[in-house]
C-alpha positions as CSV (number, residue, x, y, z in Angstrom):
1,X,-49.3,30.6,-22.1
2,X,-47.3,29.9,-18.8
3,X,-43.7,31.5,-18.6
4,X,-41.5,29.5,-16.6
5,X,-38.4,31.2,-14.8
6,X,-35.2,29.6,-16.1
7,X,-33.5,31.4,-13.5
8,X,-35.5,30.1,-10.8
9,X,-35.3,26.3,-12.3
10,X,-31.4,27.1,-12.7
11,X,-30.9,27.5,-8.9
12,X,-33.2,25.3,-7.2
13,X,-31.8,23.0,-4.6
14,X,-32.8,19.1,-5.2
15,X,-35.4,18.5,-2.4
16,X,-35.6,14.9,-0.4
17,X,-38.7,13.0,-0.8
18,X,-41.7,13.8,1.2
19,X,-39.4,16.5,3.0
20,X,-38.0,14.0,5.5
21,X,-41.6,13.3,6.9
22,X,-40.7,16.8,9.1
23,X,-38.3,14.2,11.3
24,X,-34.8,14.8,9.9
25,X,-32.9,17.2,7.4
26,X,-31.8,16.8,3.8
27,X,-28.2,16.6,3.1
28,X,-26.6,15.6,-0.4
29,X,-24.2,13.6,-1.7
30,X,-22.6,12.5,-4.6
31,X,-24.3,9.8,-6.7
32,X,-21.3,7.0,-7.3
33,X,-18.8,7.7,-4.6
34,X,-21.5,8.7,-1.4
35,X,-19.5,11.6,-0.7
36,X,-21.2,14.1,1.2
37,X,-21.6,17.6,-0.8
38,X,-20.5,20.7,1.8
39,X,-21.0,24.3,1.3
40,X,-18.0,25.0,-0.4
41,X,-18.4,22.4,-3.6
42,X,-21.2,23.1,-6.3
43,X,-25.0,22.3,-5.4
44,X,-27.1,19.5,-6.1
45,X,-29.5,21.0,-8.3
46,X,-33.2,19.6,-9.5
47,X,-33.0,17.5,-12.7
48,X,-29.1,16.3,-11.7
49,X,-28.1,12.9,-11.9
50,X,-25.1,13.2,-10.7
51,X,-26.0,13.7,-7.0
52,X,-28.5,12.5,-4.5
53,X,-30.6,14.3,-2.0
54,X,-30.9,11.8,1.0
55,X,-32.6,12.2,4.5
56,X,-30.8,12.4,8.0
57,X,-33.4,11.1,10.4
58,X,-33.4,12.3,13.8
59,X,-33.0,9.3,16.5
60,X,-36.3,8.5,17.3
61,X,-37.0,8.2,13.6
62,X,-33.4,6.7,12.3
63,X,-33.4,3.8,10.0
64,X,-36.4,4.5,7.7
65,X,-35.4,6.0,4.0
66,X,-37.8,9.3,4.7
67,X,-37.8,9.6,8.3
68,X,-41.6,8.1,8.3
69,X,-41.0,5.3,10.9
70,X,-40.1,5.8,14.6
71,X,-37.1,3.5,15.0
72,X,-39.0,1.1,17.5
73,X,-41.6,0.3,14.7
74,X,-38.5,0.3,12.3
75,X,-36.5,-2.7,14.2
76,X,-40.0,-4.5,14.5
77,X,-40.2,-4.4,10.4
78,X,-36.2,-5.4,10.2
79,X,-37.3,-8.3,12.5
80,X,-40.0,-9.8,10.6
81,X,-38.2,-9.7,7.3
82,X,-35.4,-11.4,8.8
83,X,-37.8,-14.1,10.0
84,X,-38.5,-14.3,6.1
85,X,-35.1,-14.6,4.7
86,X,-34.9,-17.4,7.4
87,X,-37.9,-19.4,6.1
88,X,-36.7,-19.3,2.7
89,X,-33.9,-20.6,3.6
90,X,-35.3,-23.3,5.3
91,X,-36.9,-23.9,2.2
92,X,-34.3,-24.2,0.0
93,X,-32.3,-26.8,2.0
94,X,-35.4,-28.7,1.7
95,X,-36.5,-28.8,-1.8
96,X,-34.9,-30.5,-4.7
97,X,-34.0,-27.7,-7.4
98,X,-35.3,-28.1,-10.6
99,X,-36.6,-25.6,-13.0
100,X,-40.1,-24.9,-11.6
101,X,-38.8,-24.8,-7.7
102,X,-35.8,-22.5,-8.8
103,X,-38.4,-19.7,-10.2
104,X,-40.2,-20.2,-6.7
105,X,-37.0,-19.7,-4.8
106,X,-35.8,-16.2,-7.2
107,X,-39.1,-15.5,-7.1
108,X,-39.3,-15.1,-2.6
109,X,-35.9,-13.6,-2.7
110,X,-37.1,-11.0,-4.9
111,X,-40.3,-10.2,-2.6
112,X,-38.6,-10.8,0.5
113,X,-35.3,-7.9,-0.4
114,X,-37.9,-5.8,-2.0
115,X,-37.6,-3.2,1.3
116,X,-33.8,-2.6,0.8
117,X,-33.3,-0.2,4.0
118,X,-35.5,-3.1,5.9
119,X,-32.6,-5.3,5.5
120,X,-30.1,-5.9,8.7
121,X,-26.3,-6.9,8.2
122,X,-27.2,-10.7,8.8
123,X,-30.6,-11.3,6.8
124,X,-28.6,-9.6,3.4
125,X,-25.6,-11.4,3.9
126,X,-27.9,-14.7,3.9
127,X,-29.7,-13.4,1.2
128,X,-26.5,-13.4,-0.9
129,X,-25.6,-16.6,0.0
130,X,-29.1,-18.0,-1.2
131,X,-28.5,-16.3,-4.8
132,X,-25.0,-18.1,-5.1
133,X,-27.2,-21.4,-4.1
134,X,-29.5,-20.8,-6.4
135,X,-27.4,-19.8,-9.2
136,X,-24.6,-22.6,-8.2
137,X,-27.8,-25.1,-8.6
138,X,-28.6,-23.5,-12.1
139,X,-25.3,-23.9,-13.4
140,X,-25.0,-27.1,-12.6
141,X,-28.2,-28.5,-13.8
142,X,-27.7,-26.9,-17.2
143,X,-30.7,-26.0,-17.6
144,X,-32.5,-24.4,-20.9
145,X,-36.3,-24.2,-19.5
146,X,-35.1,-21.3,-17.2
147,X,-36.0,-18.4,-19.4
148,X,-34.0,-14.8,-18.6
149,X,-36.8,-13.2,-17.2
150,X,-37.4,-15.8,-14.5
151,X,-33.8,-14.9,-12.8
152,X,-33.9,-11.7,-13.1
153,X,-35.6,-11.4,-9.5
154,X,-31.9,-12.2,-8.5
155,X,-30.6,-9.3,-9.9
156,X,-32.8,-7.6,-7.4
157,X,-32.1,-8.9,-4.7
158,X,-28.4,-8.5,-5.3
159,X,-29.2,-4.4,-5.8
160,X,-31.1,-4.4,-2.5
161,X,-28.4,-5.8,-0.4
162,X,-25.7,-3.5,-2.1
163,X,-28.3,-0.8,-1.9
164,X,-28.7,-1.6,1.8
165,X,-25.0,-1.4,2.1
166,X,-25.0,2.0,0.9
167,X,-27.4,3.2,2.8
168,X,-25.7,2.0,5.9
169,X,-22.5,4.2,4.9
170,X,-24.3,6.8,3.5
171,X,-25.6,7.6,6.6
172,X,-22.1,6.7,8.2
173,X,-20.8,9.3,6.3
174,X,-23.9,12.0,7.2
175,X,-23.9,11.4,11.1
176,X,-19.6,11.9,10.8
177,X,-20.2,15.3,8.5
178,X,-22.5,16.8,11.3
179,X,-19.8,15.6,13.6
180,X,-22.5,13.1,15.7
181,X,-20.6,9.8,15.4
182,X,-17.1,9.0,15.6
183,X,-15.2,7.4,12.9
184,X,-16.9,4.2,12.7
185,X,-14.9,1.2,9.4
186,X,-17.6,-1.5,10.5
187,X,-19.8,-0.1,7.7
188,X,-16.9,0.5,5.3
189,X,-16.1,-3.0,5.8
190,X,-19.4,-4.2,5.6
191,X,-20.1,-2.4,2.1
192,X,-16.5,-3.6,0.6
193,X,-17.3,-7.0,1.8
194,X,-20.8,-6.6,-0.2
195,X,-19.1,-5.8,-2.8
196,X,-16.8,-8.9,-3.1
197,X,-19.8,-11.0,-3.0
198,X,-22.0,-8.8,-5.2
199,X,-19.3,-9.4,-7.9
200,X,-19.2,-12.8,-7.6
201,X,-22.9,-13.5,-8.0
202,X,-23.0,-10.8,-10.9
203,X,-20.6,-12.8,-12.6
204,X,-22.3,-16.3,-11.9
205,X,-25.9,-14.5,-13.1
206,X,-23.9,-13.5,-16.4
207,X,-22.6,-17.2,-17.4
208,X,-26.4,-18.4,-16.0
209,X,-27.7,-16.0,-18.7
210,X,-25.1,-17.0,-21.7
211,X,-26.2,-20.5,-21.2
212,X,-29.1,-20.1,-23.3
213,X,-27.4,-17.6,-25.3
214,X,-26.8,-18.0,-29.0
215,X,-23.0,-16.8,-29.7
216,X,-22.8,-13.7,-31.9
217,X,-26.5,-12.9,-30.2
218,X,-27.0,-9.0,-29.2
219,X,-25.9,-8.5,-25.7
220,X,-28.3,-8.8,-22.6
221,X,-28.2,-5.7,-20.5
222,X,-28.9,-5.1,-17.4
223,X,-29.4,-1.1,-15.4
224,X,-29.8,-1.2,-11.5
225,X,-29.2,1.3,-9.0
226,X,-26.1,0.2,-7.7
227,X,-24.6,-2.0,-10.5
228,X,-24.6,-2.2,-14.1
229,X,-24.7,-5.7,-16.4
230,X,-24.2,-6.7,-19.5
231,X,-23.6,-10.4,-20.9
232,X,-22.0,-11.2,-24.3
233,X,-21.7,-14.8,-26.1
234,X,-18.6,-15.1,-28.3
235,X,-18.5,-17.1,-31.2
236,X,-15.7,-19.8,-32.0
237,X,-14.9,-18.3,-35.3
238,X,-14.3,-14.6,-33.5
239,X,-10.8,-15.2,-33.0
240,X,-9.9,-12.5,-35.9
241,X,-12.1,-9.4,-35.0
242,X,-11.9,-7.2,-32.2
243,X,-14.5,-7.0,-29.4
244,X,-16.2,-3.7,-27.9
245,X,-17.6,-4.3,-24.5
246,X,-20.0,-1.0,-22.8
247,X,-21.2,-0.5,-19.7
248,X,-25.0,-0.4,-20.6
249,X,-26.9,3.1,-19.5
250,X,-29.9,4.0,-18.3
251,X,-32.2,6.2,-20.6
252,X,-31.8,9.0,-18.3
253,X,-28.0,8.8,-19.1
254,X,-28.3,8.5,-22.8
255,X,-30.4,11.0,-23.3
256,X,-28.2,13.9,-21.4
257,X,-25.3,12.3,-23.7
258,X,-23.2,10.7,-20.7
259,X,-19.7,9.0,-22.0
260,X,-19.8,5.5,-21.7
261,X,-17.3,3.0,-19.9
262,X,-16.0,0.1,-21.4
263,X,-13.8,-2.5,-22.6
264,X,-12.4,-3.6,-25.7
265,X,-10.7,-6.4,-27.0
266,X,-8.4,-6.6,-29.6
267,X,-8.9,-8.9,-32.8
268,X,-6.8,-12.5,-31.9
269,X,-9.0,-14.4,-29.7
270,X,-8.6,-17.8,-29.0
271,X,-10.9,-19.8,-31.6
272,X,-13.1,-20.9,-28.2
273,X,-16.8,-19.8,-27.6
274,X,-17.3,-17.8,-23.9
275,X,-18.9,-16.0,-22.5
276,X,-17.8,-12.5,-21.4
277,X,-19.7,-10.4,-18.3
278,X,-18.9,-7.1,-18.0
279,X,-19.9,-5.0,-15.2
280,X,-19.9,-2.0,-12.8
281,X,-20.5,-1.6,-8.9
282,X,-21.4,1.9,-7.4
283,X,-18.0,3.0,-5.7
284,X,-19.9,3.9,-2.6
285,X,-19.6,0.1,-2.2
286,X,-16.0,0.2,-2.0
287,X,-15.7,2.6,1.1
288,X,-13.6,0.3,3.1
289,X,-10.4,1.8,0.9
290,X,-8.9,4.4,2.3
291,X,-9.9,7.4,-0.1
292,X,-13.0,7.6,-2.4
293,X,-12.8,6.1,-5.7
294,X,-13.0,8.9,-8.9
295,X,-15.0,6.0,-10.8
296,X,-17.2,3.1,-10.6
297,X,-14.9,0.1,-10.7
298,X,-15.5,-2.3,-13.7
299,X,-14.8,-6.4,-13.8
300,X,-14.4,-8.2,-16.5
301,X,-15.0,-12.0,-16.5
302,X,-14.7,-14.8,-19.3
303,X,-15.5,-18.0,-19.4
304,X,-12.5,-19.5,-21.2
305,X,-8.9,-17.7,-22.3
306,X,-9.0,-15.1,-24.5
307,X,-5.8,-15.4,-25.9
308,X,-4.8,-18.5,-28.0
309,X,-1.1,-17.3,-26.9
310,X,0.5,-14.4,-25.8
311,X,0.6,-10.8,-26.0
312,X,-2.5,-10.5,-24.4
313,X,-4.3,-7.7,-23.1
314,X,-7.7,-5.0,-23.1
315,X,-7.9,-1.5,-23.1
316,X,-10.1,-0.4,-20.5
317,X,-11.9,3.5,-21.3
318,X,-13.5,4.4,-17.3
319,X,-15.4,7.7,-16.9
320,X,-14.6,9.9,-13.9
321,X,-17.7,10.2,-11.7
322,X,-16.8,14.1,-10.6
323,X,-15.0,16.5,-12.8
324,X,-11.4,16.4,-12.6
325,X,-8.9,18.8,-12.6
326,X,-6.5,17.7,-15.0
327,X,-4.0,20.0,-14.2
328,X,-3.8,18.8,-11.1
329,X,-4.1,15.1,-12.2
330,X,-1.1,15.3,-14.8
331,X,1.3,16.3,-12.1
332,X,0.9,12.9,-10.8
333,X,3.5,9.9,-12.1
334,X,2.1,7.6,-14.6
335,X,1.7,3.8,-13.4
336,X,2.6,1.1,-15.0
337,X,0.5,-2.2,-13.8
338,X,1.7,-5.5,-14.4
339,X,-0.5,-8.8,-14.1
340,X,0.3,-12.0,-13.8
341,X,-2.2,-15.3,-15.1
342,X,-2.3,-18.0,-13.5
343,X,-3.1,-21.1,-16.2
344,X,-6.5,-22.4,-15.7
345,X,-7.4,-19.4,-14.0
346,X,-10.3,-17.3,-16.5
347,X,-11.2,-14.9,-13.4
């Protein structure tokens, strides 16, 4: 038999893959917020999911995920997949969208994001704008012969651009830390504007997929890297039960028994079918605030009011990403948040 030393699996350091390629140095950071882990907090250890171990290239390699790529050759590969993104869109202002072209188009825009860190600021903000075309043209048609697994290349490419955003402040963040770069907020707001967007198309993706949703029917989920999905269709005779909305998990995260986020809704709906997307961006995305969030932010969109009249509201459960120290946290004042609808208005 083999003995393994728990003692020596207890303290070993999460390495970064293929060691930086010998052209950088592994730092770490934390997982949802980006936060780079110093000396003085607790280590990122093997088998945690709670942090990251990420490469800092050195100059000549910079840009490449594992410092693999000298940055000449690097710029050279962000070039020709921007000369992609711009033939597909070509394409799409040419072609009529029906069913058949529309699994063509998610289907490029999946291949051509599949290189996230390839990405430059303008080829992933055009890439967003193709999903809302795409998804704008599907919700308009109405269409029932797109099947759920044919636009789920869209969820892709909406994870690469957000991934790409993160990787853009992640190494903001890095190059700051070992005090090479000046405070820099183009990449904070670059990443919070991502975000914006991001949301927008999740939510559009979530009524696309409740079109062919039966109501009452088990929720479609959906686990990415930097955002979490999951798409519900009420039924018109749910007015008088309550509703329990989760955050979906990965099996990594059910298996080490992670708390879940989520939503629910008290019993007195409104006697309408909708359709209810709830979701959850990394908080890395939203570095453009002035202080790191302590948990992924979570939307809540429905297709039609909830409430046939008022009181209305939801009790939202979110997970802090970090341990907190409540002691510290309870000596802060409670707030009270007030919001206001706006009639019409199901945002």
């Amino acid at each position: 038999p083999v003995e393994f030393s728990s003692m020596t699996t207890a303290v070993a350091i999460k390495p970064c893959a293929a060691n930086c390629s010998g052209h950088g140095q592994c730092a770490h950071i934390m997982r949802d917020s980006g936060s780079v882990i110093t000396a003085d907090m607790p280590p990122c250890l093997k088998g945690a999911v709670d942090c990251l171990a990420v490469c800092l290239c050195d100059d000549d390699y910079f840009g490449s995920d594992v410092c693999d790529v000298k940055t000449e050759e690097f710029a050279a590969k962000q070039r020709s997949r921007e000369g992609i993104v711009n033939g597909i869109a070509a394409l799409v202002g040419l072609e009529n969208a029906d069913d058949e072209v529309i699994e063509g188009w998610v289907s490029s825009l999946s291949m051509a994001s599949q290189r996230a860190s390839e990405l430059t600021e303008d080829s992933a903000q055009k890439l967003l704008g193709l999903v809302d075309t795409v998804t704008s043209s599907a919700i308009s048609a109405k269409s029932r012969g797109l099947s759920t697994e044919s636009i789920q290349g869209l969820l892709n490419t909406i994870n690469s651009v957000a991934e790409n955003a993160v990787k853009t402040q992640v190494r903001r963040r890095l190059l700051q830390h070992h005090r090479r770069l000046e405070a820099n907020s183009s990449s904070s707001i670059q990443s919070t504007a991502t975000s914006q967007v991001s949301q927008s198309l999740l939510n559009n993706f979530g009524n696309l997929v409740a079109q062919n949703m039966l109501p009452g029917q088990e929720a479609a989920k959906y686990t990415h890297g930097e955002f979490k999905l999951a798409v519900h269709k009420l039924s018109a005779d749910s007015d008088n039960s309550s509703i329990a909305l989760a955050i979906p998990q990965t099996t990594s995260e059910r298996f080490l028994g992670e708390a879940l986020s989520s939503i629910a809704i008290p019993a007195g709906l409104s006697a309408t079918e909708a359709s209810l997307v709830i979701s959850s961006l990394r908080s890395e995305l939203f570095a453009g605030l002035d202080s790191d969030l302590q948990s992924n932010p979570i939307s809540l969109f429905s297709s039609a009011p909830l409430c046939a009249e008022p009181p209305c509201y939801v009790d939202v459960v979110m997970q802090n990403s970090e341990s907190i120290d409540y002691t510290v946290l309870n000596m802060h004042t409670e707030k009270n948040v007030s919001v206001s609808c706006i009639v019409g208005d199901t945002s």
